[in-house]
C-alpha positions as CSV (number, residue, x, y, z in Angstrom):
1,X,-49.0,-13.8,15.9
2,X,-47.2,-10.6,17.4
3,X,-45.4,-8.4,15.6
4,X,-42.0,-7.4,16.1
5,X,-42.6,-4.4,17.7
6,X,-45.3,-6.1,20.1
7,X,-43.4,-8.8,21.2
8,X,-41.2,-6.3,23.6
9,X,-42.3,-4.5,25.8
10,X,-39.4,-1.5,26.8
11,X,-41.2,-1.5,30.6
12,X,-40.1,-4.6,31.1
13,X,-36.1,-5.4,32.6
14,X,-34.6,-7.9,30.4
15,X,-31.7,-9.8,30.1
16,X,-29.0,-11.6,28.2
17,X,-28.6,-14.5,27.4
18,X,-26.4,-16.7,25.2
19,X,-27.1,-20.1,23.4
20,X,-24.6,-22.7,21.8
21,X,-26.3,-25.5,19.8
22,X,-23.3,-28.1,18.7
23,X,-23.0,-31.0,17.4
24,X,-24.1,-33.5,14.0
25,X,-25.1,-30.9,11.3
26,X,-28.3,-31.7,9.7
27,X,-32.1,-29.8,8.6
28,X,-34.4,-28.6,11.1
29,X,-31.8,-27.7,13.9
30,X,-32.3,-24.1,13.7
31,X,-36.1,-23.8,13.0
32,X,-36.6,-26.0,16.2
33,X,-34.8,-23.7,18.4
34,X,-36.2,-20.5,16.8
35,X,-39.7,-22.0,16.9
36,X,-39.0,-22.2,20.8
37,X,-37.4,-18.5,20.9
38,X,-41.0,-17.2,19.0
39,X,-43.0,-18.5,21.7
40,X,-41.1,-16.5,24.4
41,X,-40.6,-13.0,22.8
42,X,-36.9,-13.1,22.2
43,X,-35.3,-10.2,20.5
44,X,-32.5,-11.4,19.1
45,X,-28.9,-9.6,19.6
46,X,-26.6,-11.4,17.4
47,X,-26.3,-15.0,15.9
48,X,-23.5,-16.5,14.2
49,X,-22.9,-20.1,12.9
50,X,-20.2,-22.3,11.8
51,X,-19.9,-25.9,10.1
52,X,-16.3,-27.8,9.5
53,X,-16.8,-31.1,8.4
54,X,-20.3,-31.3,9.2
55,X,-19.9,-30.7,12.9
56,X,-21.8,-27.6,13.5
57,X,-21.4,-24.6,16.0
58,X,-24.4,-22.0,16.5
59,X,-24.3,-18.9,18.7
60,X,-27.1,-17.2,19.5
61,X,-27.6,-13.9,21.7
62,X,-30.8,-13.3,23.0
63,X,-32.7,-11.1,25.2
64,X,-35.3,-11.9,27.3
65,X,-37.6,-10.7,29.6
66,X,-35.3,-11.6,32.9
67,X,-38.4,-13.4,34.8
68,X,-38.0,-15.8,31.7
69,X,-34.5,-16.0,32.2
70,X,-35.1,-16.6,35.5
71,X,-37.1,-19.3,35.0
72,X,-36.4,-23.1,34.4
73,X,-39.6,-23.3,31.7
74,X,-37.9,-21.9,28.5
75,X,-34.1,-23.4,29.2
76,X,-36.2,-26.9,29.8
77,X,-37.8,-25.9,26.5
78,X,-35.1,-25.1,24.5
79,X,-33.0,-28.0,25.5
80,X,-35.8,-30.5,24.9
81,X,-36.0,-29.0,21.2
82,X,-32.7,-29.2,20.5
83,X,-32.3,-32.6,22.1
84,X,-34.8,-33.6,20.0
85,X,-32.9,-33.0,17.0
86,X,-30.2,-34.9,18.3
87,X,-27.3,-32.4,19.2
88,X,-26.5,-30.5,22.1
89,X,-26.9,-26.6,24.0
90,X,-25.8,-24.5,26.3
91,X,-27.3,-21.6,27.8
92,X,-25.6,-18.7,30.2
93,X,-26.4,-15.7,31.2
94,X,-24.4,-12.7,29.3
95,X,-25.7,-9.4,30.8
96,X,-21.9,-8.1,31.7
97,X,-21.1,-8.6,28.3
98,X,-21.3,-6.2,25.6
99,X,-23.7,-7.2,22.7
100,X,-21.3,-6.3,19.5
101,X,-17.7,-6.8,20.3
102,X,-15.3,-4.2,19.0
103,X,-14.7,-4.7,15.4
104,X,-11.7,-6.5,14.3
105,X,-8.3,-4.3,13.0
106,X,-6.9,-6.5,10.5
107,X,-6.3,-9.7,9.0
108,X,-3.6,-12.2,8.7
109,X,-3.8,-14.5,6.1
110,X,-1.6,-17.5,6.5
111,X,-0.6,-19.4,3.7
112,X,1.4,-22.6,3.0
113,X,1.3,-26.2,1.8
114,X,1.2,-27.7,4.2
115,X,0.4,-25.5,7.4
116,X,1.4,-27.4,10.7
117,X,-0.1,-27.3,13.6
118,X,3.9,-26.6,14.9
119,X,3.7,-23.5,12.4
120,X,0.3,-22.3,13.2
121,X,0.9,-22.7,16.5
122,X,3.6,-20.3,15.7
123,X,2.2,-17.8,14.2
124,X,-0.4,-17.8,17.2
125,X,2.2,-17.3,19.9
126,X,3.5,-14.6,18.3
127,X,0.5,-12.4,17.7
128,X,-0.9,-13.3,21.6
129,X,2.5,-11.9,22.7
130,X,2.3,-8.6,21.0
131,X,-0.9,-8.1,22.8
132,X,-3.2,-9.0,19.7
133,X,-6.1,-10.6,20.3
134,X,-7.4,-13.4,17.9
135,X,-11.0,-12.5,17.1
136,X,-12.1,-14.9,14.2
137,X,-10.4,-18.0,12.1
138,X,-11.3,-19.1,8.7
139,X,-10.0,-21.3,6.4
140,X,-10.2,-19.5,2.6
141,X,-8.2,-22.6,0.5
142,X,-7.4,-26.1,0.4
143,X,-5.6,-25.8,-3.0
144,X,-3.4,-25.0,-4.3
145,X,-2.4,-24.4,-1.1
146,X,-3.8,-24.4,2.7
147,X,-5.6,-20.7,3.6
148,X,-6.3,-19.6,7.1
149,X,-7.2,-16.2,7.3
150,X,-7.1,-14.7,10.9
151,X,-9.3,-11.6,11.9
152,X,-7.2,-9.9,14.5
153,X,-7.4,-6.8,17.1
154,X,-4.1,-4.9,17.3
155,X,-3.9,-2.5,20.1
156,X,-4.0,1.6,19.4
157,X,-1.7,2.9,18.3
158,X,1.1,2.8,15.1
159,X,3.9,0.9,17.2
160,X,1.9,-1.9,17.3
161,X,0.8,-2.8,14.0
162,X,4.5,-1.9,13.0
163,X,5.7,-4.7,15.3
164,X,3.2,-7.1,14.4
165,X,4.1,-6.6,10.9
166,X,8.0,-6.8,11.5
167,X,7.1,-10.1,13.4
168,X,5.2,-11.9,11.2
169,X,7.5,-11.2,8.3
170,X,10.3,-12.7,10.2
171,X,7.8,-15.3,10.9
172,X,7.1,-15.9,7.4
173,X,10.7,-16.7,6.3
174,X,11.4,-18.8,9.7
175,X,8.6,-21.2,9.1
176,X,8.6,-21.3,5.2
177,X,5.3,-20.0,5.0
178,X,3.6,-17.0,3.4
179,X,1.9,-13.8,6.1
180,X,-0.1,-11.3,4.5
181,X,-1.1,-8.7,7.2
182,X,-3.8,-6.6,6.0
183,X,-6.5,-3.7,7.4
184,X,-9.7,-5.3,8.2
185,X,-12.0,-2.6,6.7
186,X,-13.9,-1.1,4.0
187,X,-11.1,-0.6,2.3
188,X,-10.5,-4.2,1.7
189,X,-13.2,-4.9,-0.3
190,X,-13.1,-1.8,-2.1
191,X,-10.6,-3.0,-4.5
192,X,-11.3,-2.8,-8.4
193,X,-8.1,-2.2,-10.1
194,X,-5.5,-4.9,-10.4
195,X,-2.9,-4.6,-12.7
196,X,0.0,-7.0,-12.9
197,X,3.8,-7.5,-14.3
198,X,4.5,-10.3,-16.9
199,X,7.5,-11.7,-17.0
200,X,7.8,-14.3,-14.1
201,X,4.4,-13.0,-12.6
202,X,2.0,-13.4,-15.0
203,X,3.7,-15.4,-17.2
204,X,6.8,-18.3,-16.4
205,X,10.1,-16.9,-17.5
206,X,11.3,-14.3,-19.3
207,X,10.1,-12.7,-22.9
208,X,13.5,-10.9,-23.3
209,X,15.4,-14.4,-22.6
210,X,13.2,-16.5,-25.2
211,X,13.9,-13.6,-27.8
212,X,17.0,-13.7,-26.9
213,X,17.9,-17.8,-27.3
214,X,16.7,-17.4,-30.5
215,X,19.2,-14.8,-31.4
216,X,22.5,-16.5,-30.1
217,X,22.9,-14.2,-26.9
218,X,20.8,-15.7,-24.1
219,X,23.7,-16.3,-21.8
220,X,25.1,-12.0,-22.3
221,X,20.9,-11.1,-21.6
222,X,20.2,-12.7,-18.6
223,X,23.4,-11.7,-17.2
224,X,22.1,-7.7,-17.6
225,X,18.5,-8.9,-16.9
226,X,19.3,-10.4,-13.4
227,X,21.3,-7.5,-12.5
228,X,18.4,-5.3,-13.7
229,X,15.9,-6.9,-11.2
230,X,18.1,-6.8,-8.8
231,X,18.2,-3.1,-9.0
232,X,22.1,-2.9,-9.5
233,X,21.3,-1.1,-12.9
234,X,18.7,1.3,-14.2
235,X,16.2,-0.3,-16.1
236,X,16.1,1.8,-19.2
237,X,19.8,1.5,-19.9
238,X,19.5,-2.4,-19.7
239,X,16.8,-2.9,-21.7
240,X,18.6,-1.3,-24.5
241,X,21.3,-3.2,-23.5
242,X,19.5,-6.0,-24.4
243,X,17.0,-5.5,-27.1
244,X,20.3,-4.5,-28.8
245,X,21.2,-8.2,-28.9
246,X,18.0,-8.4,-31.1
247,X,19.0,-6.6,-33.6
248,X,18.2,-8.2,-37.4
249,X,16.0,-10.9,-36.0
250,X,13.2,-11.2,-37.9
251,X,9.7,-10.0,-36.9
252,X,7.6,-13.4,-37.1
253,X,10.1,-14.3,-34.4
254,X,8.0,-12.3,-31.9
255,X,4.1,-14.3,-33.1
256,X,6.2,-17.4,-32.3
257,X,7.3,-16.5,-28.9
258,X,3.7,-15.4,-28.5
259,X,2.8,-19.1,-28.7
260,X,4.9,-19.9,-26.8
261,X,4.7,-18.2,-23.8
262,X,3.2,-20.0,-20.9
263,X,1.1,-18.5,-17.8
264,X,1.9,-18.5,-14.8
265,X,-0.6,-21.8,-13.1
266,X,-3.4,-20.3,-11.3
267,X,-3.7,-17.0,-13.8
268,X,-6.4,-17.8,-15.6
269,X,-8.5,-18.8,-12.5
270,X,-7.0,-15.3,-11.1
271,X,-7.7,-13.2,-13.9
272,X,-11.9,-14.9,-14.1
273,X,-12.3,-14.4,-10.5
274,X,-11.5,-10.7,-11.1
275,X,-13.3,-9.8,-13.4
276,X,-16.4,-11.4,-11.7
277,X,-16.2,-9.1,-8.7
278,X,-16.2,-6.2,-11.1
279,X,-12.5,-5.5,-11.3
280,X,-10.8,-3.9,-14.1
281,X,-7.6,-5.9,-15.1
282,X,-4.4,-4.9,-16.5
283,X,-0.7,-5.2,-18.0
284,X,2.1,-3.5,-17.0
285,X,5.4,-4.7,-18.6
286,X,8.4,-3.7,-19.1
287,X,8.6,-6.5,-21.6
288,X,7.0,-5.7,-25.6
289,X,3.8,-4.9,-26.7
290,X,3.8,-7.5,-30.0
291,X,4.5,-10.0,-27.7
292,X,2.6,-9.7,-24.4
293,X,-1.0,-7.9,-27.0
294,X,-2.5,-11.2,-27.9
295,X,-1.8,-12.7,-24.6
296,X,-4.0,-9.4,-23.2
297,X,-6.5,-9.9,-25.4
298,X,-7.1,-13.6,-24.5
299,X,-7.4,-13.3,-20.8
300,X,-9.1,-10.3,-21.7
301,X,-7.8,-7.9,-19.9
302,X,-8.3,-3.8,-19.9
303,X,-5.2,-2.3,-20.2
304,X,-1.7,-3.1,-21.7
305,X,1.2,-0.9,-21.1
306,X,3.9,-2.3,-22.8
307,X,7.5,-1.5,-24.6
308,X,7.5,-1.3,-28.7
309,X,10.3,-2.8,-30.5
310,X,11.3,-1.0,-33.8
311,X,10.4,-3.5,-36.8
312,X,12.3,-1.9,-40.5
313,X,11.6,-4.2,-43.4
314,X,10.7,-7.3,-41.4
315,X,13.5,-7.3,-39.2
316,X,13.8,-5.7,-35.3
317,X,16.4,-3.1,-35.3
318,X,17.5,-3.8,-31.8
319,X,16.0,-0.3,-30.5
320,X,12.6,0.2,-28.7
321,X,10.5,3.3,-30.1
322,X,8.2,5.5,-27.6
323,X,8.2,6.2,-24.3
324,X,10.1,3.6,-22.2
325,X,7.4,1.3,-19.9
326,X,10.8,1.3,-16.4
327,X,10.3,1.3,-13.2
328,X,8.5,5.1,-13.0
329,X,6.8,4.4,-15.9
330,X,4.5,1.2,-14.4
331,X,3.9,3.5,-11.4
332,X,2.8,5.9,-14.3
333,X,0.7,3.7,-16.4
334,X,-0.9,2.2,-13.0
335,X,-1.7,6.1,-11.9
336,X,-3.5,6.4,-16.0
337,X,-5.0,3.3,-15.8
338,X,-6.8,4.2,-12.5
339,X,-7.8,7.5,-13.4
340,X,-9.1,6.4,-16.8
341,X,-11.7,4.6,-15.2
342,X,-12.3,6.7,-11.9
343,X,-10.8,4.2,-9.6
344,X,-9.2,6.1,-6.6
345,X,-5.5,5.1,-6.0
346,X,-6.2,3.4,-2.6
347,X,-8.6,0.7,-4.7
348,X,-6.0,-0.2,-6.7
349,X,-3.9,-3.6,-6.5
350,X,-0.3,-4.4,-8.0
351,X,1.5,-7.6,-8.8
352,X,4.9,-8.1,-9.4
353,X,8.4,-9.7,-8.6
354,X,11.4,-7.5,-9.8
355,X,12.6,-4.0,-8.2
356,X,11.3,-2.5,-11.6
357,X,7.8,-3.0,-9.5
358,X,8.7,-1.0,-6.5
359,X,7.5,2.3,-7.3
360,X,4.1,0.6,-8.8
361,X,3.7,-1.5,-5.8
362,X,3.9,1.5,-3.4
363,X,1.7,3.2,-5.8
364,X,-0.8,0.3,-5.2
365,X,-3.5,0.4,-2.8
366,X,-2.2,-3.2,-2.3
367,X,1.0,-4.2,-3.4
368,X,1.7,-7.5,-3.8
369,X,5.4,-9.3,-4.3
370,X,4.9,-12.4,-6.0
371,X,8.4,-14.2,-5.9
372,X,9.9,-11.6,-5.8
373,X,13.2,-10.7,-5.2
374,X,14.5,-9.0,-2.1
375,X,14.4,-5.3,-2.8
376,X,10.5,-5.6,-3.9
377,X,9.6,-7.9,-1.0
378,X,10.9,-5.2,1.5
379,X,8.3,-2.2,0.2
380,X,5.7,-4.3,-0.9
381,X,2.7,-4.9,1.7
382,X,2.1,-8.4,1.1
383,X,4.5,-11.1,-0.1
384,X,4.0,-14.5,-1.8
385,X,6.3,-17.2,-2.6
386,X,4.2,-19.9,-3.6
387,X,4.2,-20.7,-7.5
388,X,0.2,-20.1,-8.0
389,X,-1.1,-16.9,-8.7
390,X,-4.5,-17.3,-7.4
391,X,-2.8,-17.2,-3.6
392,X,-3.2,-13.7,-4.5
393,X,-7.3,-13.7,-4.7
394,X,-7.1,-15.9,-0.6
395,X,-5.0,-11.9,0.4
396,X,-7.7,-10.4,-1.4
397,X,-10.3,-12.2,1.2
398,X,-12.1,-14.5,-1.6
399,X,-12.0,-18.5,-0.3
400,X,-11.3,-21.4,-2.6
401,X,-14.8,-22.4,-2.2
402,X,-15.9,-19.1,-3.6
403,X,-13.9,-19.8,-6.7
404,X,-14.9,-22.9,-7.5
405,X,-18.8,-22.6,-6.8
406,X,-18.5,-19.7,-9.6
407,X,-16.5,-21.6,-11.9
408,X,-19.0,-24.8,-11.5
409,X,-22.1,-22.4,-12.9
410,X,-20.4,-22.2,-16.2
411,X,-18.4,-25.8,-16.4
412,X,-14.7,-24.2,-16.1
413,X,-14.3,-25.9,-12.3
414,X,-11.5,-28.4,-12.4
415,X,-8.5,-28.7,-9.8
416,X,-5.3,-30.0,-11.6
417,X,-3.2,-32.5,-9.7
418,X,0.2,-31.2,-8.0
419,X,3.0,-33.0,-7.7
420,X,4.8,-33.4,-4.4
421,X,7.4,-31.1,-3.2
């Protein structure tokens, strides 16, 4: 049998060519067409292969000595092998063509439940008249939501990628969709700090609010709280605004809201999947530390950075002690975080939904709205308004499939039913 080096000989002219097996997936297909390639001396160029619902689509680039290629003998061969098997080839010749194409730009991930054809269709029109060229599709999710992810090539320049971004945000909101437009690079799977907000992120609703019903002034909190995320006040002065509504409740007040609280669906999926790829996961809060530390400690994550309310004889004083966790100091406590562990700002990934997350988002390698409202979703570089928080793993290039075929090693697989919109 020849080795790899003797089976081509330089000297010799060669040529392309490329060949498209499709058709009923099953075993066998693509030893019987290498087995013919072996006999011949191919060097292969590239190969790539697809299956969706058990049809199946294989690519292979080849070059051959051109008096093969010339030849009726090894097309005659390789179509009787493959015929054989029961699915069917092409062959043409590809010597114009280069052997690598360019490498993609970036990726759009599209996001929704359902995705139309009338939407994706959209969302296709749009990129082919900015000039971007679609290079790749892939779905990444079937729950809870649909996932195409889109690798793209955006022309030179800054102008363009500004305009594709501007368009597929408008997009976004026209179609009721989510578009996460990201760089198709290194970079992307670089990431290994995620930290991420609690309060309607993390977790569902508001810790200030449930401490605050329990007091007597929900209705005069969420008034200042809504305003706050809204970036109509500074954060500081309304969260002492409102812890000092909390003032002489007692302390066990806080392990019973603990209990309480309620994630976010998707979170613990999210916050597994993490740490399996090797990320270090935090907590950055403007909420409180005796509330949100067991909840830390149970998903186990790396970091908390949270506010302290003052506790004096049993009962909260309705003042917070230490520095304040506002909107520089998330951006702060991300920045520590990272450094703690040696994790370069541009690997680093931010989730939030409330203005108090803009500085931390733009901190972020990645920033990540998660519905959010309007002032985060204009600085932050992806945007998600679905109510699952493992959308953010399909932006962060890991499939559905992924998820689940990790999760089935260890018995925590399982997909709970949603209800219909």
């Amino acid at each position: 049998m020849p080795t790899a080096s003797q089976s081509v000989d330089p000297s010799r002219k060669r040529s392309s060519l490329l060949i498209t097996v499709s058709g009923v997936d099953q075993p066998g297909v693509t030893s019987a067409l290498f087995e013919v390639l072996s006999r011949h001396h191919v060097e292969l160029l590239n190969v790539e292969q697809v299956v969706i619902r058990g049809r199946l689509t294989l690519g292979v680039l080849v070059s051959v000595d051109s008096k093969v290629a010339d030849g009726a003998e090894f097309a005659d061969e390789v179509r009787a092998a493959i015929h054989g098997v029961g699915l069917d080839v092409e062959i043409e010749r590809s010597d114009d063509k280069p052997v690598l194409e360019v490498p993609s730009t970036h990726t759009i991930v599209v996001l929704g439940r359902p995705i139309t054809a009338e939407a994706f269709g959209v969302v296709a029109h749009e990129v082919a008249a900015l000039g971007v060229n679609i290079d790749a599709i892939r779905g990444v999710s079937d729950y809870p939501v649909t996932g195409l992810e889109l690798r793209v090539s955006v022309p030179p320049g800054g102008a363009a990628y500004v305009q594709l971004q501007n368009v597929m945000a408008r997009t976004a909101v026209t179609l009721g969709v989510d578009i996460a437009l990201e760089d198709y690079s290194l970079s992307r799977r670089t990431k290994r700090l995620i930290v991420f907000d609690v309060d309607s992120t993390l977790i569902q609703g508001e810790v200030i609010e449930m401490l605050a019903d329990r007091a007597g002034a929900l209705a005069a909190v969420a008034e200042v709280t809504e305003a706050a995320m809204r970036g109509e006040l500074d954060f500081a002065e309304s969260l002492h605004k409102r812890v000092a509504t909390l003032a002489g409740l007692p302390a066990e007040v806080l392990d019973e809201v603990a209990d309480q609280i309620e994630l976010t669906p998707g979170a613990r999926t999210t916050i597994r999947t993490l740490r399996r790829l090797g990320y270090h996961c935090g907590i950055v809060s403007g909420g409180f530390r005796q509330v949100i530390e067991p909840l830390a400690h149970d998903l186990m994550m790396d970091f908390v950075a949270a506010n302290e309310l003052e506790i004096v004889d049993g009962k909260l004083t309705g003042r917070v002690v230490g520095q304040v966790i506002d909107r520089p100091g998330k951006a702060k406590a991300l920045r520590d975080f990272a450094q703690q562990v040696g994790v370069p700002m541009e690997q680093t990934v931010a989730v939030g939904d409330g203005a108090n997350d803009i500085d931390m988002l733009s901190a972020a390698g990645l920033g990540v709205a998660f519905n959010a409202k309007p002032a985060l979703r204009e600085v932050a570089d992806a945007s998600l308004s679905h109510p699952y928080l493992d959308t953010v793993l399909f932006i962060l290039g890991v499939t559905r499939g992924e998820i689940e075929a990790a999760d089935a090693v260890d018995g925590t697989a399982r997909r709970v039913e949603i209800p219909e919109d």
